[in-house]
C-alpha positions as CSV (number, residue, x, y, z in Angstrom):
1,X,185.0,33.8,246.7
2,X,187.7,36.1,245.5
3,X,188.2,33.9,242.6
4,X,184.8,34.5,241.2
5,X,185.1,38.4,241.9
6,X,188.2,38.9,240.4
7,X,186.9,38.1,236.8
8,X,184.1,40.3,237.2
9,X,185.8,42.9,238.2
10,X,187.3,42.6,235.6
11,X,184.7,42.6,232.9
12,X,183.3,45.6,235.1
13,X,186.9,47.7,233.8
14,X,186.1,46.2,230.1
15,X,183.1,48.1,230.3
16,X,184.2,50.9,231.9
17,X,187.0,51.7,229.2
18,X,184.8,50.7,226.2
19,X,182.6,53.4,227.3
20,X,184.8,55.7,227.7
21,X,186.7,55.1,224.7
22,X,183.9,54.9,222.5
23,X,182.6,58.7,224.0
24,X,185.4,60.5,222.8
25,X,184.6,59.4,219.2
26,X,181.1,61.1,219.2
27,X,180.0,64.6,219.0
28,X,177.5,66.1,221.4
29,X,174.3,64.6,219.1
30,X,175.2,61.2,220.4
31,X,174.3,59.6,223.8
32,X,174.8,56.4,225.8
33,X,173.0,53.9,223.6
34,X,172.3,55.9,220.9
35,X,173.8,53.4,218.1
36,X,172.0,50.4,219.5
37,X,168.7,52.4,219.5
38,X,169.5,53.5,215.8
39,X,170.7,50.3,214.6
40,X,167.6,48.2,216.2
41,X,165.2,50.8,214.1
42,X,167.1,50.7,210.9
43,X,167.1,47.3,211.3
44,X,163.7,46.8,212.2
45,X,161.8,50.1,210.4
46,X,158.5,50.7,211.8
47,X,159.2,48.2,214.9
48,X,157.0,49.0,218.4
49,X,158.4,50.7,221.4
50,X,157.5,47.8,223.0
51,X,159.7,45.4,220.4
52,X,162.8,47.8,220.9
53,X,162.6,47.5,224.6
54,X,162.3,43.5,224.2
55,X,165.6,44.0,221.9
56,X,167.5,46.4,223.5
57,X,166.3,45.0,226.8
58,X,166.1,48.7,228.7
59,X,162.8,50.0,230.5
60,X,160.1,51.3,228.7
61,X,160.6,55.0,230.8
62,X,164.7,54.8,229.7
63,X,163.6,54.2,226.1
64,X,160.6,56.6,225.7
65,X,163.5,59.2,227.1
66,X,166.0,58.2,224.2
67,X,162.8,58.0,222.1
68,X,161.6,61.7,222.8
69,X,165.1,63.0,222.2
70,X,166.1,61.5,218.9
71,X,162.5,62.6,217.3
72,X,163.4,66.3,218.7
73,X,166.7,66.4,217.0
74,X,164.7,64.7,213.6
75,X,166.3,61.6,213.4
76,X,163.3,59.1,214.2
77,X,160.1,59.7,213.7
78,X,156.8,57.7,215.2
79,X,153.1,57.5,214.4
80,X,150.7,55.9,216.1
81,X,149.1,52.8,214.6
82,X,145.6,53.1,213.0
83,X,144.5,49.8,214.9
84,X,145.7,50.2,218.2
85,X,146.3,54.2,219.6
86,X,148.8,52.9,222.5
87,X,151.1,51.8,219.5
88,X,153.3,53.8,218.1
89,X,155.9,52.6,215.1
90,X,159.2,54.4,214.7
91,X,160.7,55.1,211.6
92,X,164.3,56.5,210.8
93,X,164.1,59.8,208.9
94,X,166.7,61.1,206.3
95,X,168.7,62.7,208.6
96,X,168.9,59.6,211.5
97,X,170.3,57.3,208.6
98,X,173.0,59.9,207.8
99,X,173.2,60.0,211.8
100,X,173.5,56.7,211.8
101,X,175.7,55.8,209.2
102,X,178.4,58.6,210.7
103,X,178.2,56.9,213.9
104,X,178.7,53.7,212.3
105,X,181.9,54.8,210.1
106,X,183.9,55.5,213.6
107,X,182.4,52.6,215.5
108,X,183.4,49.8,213.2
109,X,187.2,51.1,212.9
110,X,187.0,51.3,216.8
111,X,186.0,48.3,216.8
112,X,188.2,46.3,214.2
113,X,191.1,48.3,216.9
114,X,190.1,46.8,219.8
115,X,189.6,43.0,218.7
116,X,193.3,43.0,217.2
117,X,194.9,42.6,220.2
118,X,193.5,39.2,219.8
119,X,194.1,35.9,218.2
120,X,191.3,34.6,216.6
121,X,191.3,31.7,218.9
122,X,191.1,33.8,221.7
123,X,188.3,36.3,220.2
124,X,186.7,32.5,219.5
125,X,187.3,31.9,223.2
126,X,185.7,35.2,224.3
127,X,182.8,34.9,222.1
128,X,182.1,31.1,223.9
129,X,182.7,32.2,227.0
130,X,180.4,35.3,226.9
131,X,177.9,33.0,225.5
132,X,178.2,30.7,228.1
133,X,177.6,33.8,231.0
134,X,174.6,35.6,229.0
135,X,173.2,32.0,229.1
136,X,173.7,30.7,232.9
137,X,172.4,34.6,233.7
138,X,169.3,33.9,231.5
139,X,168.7,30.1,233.1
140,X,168.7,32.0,236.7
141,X,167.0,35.0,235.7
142,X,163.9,32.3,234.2
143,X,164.5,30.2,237.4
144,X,163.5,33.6,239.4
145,X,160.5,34.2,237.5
146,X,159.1,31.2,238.1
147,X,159.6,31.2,241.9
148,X,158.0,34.9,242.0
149,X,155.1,32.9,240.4
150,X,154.6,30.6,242.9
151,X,154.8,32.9,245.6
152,X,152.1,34.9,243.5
153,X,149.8,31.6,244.0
């Protein structure tokens, strides 16, 4: 048993430091998931709340928070569609791309930084085992929805 905790432990850390190392490179504008929020709209201009939270895979109540904030400091903006009144589309204004771009200027050095310390054989390695987790965690996550069906029967 220990032998499976230890690497998650481990990857528990990883996380841990990236998010602290990553907050000291923002100013008081920026939250936690504030550039994946950014760079899913600017990616995807005029996407649903409900797409983001399929992309970013967060609740609807944490993203209508990060939602509500960004369009109060004018760096998203989102209208409702003409079809369908429960939808709203978000856009980037102006000032979120210049937002965005900042916060992607210090991100990608950080970034390039922290991926040095490895070969490219062993950032290879990371990227096939992370791959390999995200899938097995999907497979089991699928596996649990379908037995919460059938007890739904």
């Amino acid at each position: 048993m220990e032998i499976q905790e230890q690497p998650l432990e481990c990857l528990f850390r990883l996380m841990r430091a990236l998010r602290r190392g990553r907050s000291h490179h923002h100013g008081s504008h920026h939250f936690h998931g504030y550039g994946r929020l950014m760079e899913a709209i600017s990616r995807h201009e005029g996407t649903s709340a409900r797409e983001l939270t399929e992309l970013l895979d967060i609740r609807p109540s944490s993203l209508s928070e990060m939602l509500s904030r960004l369009e109060s400091q004018g760096d998203i903006r989102r209208q409702r569609d003409e079809k369908d009144a429960r939808i709203s589309h978000i856009w980037l204004t102006e000032q979120g791309r210049r937002q965005f771009q900042q916060h992607s200027q210090t991100r990608l050095p950080y970034q390039d930084a922290l991926l040095q310390c490895l070969t490219p054989q062993e950032t290879k390695e990371l990227n096939r085992i992370c791959g390999k987790l995200i899938d097995c965690l999907e497979e089991q996550r699928k596996k649990e929805e379908c037995a919460c069906r059938q007890e739904d029967r």
